[in-house]
Each structure stands twice: as C-alpha cells, then as structure tokens.
N, C-alpha and C positions, 0 to 999 in steps of 0.2 A: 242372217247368215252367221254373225258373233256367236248369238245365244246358244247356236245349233252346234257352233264347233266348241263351244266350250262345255254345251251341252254333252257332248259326243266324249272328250277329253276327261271331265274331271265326273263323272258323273254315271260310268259305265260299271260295272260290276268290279272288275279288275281292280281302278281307283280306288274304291267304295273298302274292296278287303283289305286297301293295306292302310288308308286312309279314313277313317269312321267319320271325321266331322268335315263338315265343310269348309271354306275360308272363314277363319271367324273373324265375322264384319261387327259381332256383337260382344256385349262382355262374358255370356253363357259361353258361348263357343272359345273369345280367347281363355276361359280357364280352364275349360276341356281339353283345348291345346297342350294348357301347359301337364297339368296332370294325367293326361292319355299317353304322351311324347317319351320313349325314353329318354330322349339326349334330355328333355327339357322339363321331365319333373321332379329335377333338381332343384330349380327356383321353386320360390312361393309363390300362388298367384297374385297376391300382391305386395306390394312393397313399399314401404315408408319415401316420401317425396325429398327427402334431405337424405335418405340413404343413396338417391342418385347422385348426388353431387358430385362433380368430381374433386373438390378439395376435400374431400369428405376421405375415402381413400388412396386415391390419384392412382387407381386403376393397378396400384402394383398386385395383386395379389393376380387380377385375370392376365394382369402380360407377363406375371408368370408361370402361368399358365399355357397362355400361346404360346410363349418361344419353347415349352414341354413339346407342346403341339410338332410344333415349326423341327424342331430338334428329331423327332418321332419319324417324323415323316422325311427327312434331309438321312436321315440314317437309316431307313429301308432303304432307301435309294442306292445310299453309297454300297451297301450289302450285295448291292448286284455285282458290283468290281473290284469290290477288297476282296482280300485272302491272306487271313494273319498266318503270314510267314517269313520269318526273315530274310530269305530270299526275293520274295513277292511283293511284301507292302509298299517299298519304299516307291517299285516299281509301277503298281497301281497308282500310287498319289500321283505320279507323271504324268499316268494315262489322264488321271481326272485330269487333269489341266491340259494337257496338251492333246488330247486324243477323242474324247467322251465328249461328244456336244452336250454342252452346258455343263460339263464335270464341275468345271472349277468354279462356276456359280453356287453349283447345292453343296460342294464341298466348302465354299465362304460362307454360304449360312447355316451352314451343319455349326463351321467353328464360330462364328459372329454371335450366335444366338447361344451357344453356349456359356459363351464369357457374358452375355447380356443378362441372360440368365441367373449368374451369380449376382451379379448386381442387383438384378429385382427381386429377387427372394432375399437378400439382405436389407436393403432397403425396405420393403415388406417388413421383416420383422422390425425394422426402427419403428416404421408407421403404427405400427399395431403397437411396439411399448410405449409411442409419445401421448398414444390416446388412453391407454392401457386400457386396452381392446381385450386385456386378456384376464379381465378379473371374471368373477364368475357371474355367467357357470361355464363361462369358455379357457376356466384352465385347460384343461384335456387337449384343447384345438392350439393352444400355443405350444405345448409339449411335441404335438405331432407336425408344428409349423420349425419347431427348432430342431427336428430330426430331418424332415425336407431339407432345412436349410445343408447338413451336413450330408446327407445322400447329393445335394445338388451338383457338391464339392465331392462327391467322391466319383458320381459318372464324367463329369469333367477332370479329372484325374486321370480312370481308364483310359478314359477317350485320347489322353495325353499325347500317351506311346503311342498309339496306330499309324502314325505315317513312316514310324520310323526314324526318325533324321537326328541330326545331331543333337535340335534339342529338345527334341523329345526324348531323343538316348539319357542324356546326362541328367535332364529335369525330373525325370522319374528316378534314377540312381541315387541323387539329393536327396529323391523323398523317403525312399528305400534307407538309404542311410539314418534319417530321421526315426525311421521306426526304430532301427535297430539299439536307440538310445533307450529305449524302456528299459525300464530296469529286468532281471531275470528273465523275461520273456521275450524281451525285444529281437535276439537274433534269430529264434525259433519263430516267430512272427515274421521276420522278414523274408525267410526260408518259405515260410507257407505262404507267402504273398509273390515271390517271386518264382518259386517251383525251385530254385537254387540259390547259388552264393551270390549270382551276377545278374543283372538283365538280360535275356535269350530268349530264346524261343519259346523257353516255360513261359516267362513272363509275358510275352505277347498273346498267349496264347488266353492265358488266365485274367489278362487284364480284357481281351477281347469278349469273354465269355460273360464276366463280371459287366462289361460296359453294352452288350448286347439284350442279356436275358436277366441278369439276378438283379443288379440294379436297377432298370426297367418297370421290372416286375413289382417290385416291394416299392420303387415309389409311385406305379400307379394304383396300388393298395391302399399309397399313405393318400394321396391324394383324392382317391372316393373318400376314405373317411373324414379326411379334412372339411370335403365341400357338403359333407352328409352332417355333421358335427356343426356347421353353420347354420344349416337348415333347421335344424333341430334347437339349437339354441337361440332361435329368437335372429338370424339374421344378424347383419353389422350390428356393435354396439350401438347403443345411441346413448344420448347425455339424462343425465337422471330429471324426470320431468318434475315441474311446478307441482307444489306442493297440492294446490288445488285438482291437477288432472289427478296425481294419485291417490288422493282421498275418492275422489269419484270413482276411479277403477275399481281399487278394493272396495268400495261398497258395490258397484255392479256385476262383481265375481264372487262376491260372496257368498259363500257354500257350498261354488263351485269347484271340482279337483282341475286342475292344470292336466294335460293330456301328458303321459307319459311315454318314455321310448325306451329303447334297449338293444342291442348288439351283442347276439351270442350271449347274451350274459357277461359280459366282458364291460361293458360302458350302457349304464343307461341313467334317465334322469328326467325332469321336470320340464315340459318344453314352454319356457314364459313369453306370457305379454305378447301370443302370437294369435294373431284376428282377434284379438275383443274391443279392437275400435277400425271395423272396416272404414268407415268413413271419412278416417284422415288416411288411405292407404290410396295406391292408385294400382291399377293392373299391369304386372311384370308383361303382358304382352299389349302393347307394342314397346311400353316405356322402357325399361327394363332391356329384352331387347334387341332394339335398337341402337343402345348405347353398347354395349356388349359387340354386338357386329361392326360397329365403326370403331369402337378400340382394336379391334381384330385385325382389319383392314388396314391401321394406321399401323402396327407393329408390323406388318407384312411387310408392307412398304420399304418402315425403316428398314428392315434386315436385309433387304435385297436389293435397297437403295447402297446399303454399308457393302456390302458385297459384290456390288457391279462396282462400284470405286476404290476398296481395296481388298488386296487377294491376303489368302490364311497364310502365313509364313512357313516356307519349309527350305530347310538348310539342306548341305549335303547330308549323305546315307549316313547313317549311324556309325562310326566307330569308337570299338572299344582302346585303340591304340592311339587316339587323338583328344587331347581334353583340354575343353573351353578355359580359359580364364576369364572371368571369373565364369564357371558352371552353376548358371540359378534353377531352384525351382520354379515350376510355374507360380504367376504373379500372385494367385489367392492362398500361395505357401509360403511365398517368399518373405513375407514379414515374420512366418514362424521362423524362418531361415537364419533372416536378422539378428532376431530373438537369440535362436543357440551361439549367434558368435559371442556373445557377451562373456560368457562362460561357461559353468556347469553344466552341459546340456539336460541333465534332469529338471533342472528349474525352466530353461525356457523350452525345452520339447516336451517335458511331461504333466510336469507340474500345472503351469499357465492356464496353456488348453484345457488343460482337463476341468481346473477350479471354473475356468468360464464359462464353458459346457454345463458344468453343474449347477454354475450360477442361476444360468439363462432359464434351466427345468426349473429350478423352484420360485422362479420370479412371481407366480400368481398366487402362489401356497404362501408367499410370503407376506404381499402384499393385501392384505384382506378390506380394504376401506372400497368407497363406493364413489366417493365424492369426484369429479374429474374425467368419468367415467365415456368414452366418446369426445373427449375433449384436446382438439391439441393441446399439448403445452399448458394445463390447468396450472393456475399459481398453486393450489395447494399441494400439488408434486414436484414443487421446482427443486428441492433435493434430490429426487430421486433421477431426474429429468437430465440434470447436473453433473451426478458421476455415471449416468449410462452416457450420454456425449461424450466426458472427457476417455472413459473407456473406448468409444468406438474413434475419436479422434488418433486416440493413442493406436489403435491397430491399423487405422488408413497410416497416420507417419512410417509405423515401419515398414509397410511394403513399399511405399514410396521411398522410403532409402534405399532397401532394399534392392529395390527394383531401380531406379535411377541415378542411386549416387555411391554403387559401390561397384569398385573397379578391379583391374589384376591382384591376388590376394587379398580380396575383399577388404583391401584397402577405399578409404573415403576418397571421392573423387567429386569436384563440381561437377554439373551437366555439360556445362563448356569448357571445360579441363581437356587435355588431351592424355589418352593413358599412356604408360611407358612402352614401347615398341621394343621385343629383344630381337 
C-alpha cells in the first residue's frame, strides 16, 4: 500500500516533468540534484570537509543572506498596508501594530533583521579580511562584498523614514544635512535626494521607491555575482597547502589548462584547484545542505524570537515644528555624526569616508603575498591585522558615544547622568 502511494505520488507524469530525478539516495543523483536545481546549482557538488566548519566562516556571509531573505519577504508583506504619504504612513504603522493580525510582528522583523543585517555584512567583511579571504583571485568578490556592505546601509536608511515619526523625521534630516557638507555639490545633492530643501512628501516618496525597487534590485544583482564569483573562484579560501600536496598537484595538472569563465565580457578568469582532488571532497548534498538549512532555521528563530520580545520603536508623527535634543542619526551614521562635531565637517563628513571606502577597494590590489591565506589571524599579517582592529575599534567607539553618551547639545553625558530638563 506505501509503495503504491508513493508509487502514485512521486512517479506519475506530472512529477516526472517538473522533477527529472528521483530522490537521490545515491551520489549520481545527489549531483544531478544539485546541477539540474536552479536554486541549487549555485553550490558545487562537492565541497572541501574544513570548508564546512563552522569556525571556519561562522556562517556570516549566508545569515547575511537570510535576513536579505527575511527582509524581502517582511517587506512584500508590509506593501500590502503602507502608503507613502504623509498623511497615511504614520497612520499605517498604527494599523500594523494595533489593527493587522500579526502587523507588528513582520513589521519587528522587517526592522530587527535589518539592523541584524548591518551587523552581519560588517562583521562578514572582518571575517573575510582576518583570513584575507580576499587575495586572489577573489579580489573582484571583496570589491562587490564592500559595495553590498554600503547598499546594506543605504536600503536601511530608506527604509529609515517610512513610518514616519519623529525619529525617523529628524534622523534622516541629520543625514540629509550630512550630505549637504560636500563640498560644491553637496546642496545640489541634497536637493536631488530629498526632491526639495526639507524632508516631505518628495522625500518619502523617493526614499520609498529607492528602498522598494532601485536598491533591491542592484543589490540582488550584486548578490548573484557575489555567490557566482565564489563558485567560480575555487569556493572559500582555504590555507595554502603542504609543500608536498602541491608538488603532486602540479605534476598531475600538468599540461593541463584550468577551465576558464567570463561574464559579458566584463569579469572572467582562471577557475583553480577546483575537482582535481575529488577524493578528499565530500558531496554538497546532503552535507552542505544540511548545514545551510539549519543555519536558516536558527536565524529565523532568532528574528522572531527578537520580535515577539521587543516591538520596532515608533515615537509620535513627525513634526517639523518640534525638535529632538539631541536629534541623532540612525546608529550606523551616528558615529559619522560624531565624527562632524569635532569640527570641519569636510574632514570628518567627507574626507574620512571616502579615504576608508577607498581604502577597503584596494585592500587585495595591495596586498599581493599568499602566505596566511584562509588563516585566522596568521602571525605573518599581525601588522596588518593591527591597524584594520584599531581602525574598526575606532568606528564602533564613535557610535557608541555617539549613540549613548551624548546628550542636550551634544554635550558629553554619562549613561547614568541625568540630562538638564528646561
């Protein structure tokens, strides 16, 4: 009776067209799986046994990927009840919480998962420079991992404004203002980011559209070539092998060309060291994953663990007649924020960022050695290991001031200080 209904089920015409192979109980069929699958012939079918590890990457790169996921799908949702208008928005976010069963849950993990988000894609690109993940031939893939990183921050910005409220109103105003320190272009810039001189209806409008479709779009562009650009290069780094496995390689490749790849003609190159030692590999199905699906499941969790326990914060309606002391920007700006009180604001709005930014792009072009390669924390990069820490220490303090220890005219306040009350 099993056999017959499962006979019946998986085995009938219909199954058959959309599905060509059967369960694969075997290793033929799981790499048919994975190379027939569209979601899934993105892996390779097999995969190095220490690239599973999870100290190895500690999974940031796919949870940040999920909470993309997570974020994607939390924001179709909310589309069904928003309506950027300044009349409407603030109106909606009420509804979600008090009106929408389950509003105010997918709207907690719309915003939980976006703030988590920034975290893992920054953290991500630490993991990738402590190992220097990113020498070649995966320069290309840190170039497009440090533009993710800054699209991350830029749909989380959009996304900023939408509810409307106070401080959403002022926190974008801050940033807005921030622009407008560029030199020569800055208020013409601001102008075209906000549709006018003030935050309004241009600007919810534009920030809407940017945090719906344009952003969106271009980073799930970046994000196919990012996981296409791994596949192609050989998969996670790994640590530069014994002198003896690589004499034997090159002699049992020799003569042989490396298979090569391309992209429009835009990006192509050498694909190394990929299958010419099946036998220490094991098969991305089921190993592979496996892991994959219960990282998935454990990030789910958390977000809607973090969001049945605490709700997104939303103050009163936005007014332009009312202003916060102190008015910050959101937290992954706030230490630019910092930054500008010092002085000049060309040095700490324009200058800074930008030299960091440029930094970050040519960290692999610059770095040209092999040695350490896959390696946490290798002694022979502890210089370099050295001022990228004290640089990332230096930018968590200032949003932590920033963000916790600056008070009514961004005067210095403890955390247990009480502010002056007029």
């Amino acid at each position: 009776m099993k056999e017959n209904w499962k006979e019946a089920l998986f085995r009938n015409r219909v199954w058959k067209s959309i599905f060509r192979h059967g369960y694969p109980d075997n290793e033929r069929l799981r790499s048919e799986g994975i190379t027939s699958n569209l979601f899934l012939h993105v892996h390779p079918v097999k995969v190095y046994p220490e690239s599973l590890k999870f100290s190895k990457t500690l999974g940031l790169g796919l949870i940040s990927f999920y909470l993309f996921i997570i974020l994607s799908v939390t924001g179709v949702l909310l589309m069904f009840y928003y309506i950027p208008h300044v009349e409407r928005a603030y109106e909606d976010m009420k509804d979600l919480q008090f009106v929408v069963s389950f509003g105010v849950i997918v709207r907690n993990m719309h915003r939980w998962a976006a703030h988590a988000m920034i975290i893992a894609v920054f953290l991500h690109m630490c993991r990738v420079y402590y190992t220097a993940s990113y020498r070649e031939p995966r320069e290309f893939n840190w170039v497009l991992g440090v533009l993710l990183l800054l699209f991350t921050l830029f749909l989380s910005l959009t996304g900023y404004l939408l509810p409307w409220d106070q401080l959403a109103y002022w926190a974008i105003t801050i940033v807005s203002n921030l622009i407008g320190v560029v030199p020569i272009i800055g208020q013409k810039l601001r102008y075209m980011v906000l549709g006018g001189t003030v935050v309004g209806q241009n600007a919810l409008i534009r920030f809407y559209v940017m945090h719906v479709i344009v952003l969106p779009f271009l980073a799930v562009l970046l994000i196919m070539v990012h996981f296409w650009r791994i596949r192609k290069d050989g998969g996670l780094a790994r640590p530069v092998e014994t002198v003896d496995e690589t004499v034997e390689r090159e002699e049992e490749s020799e003569g042989k060309d490396l298979k090569s790849y391309g992209l429009m003609n835009l990006v192509e190159g050498k694909t190394p060291s990929v299958g010419q030692d099946p036998d220490r590999m094991v098969s991305s199905w089921p190993h592979l994953l496996t892991r994959e699906l219960s990282l998935f499941l454990l990030v789910m969790l958390l977000v809607m663990g973090m969001s049945i326990l605490f709700d997104a914060p939303l103050e009163e309606m936005a007014n332009s007649a009312v202003t916060p002391n102190p008015a910050k920007a959101p937290w992954y700006f706030v230490g630019l924020q910092e930054l500008l009180s010092w002085g000049n604001p060309f040095w700490g709005g324009i200058f800074v960022p930008t030299v960091a930014v440029l930094a970050l792009l040519l960290v692999p072009y610059v770095d040209r050695g092999q040695v350490g390669t896959g390696e946490w924390f290798h002694p022979a990069r502890r210089r370099a290991v050295i001022v990228f820490t004290v640089i990332v220490v230096a930018a968590i303090v200032l949003i932590l001031v920033g963000e916790f220890l600056r008070g009514p005219n961004w005067r210095l306040y403890w955390p247990w200080a009480k502010w002056p009350v007029h």
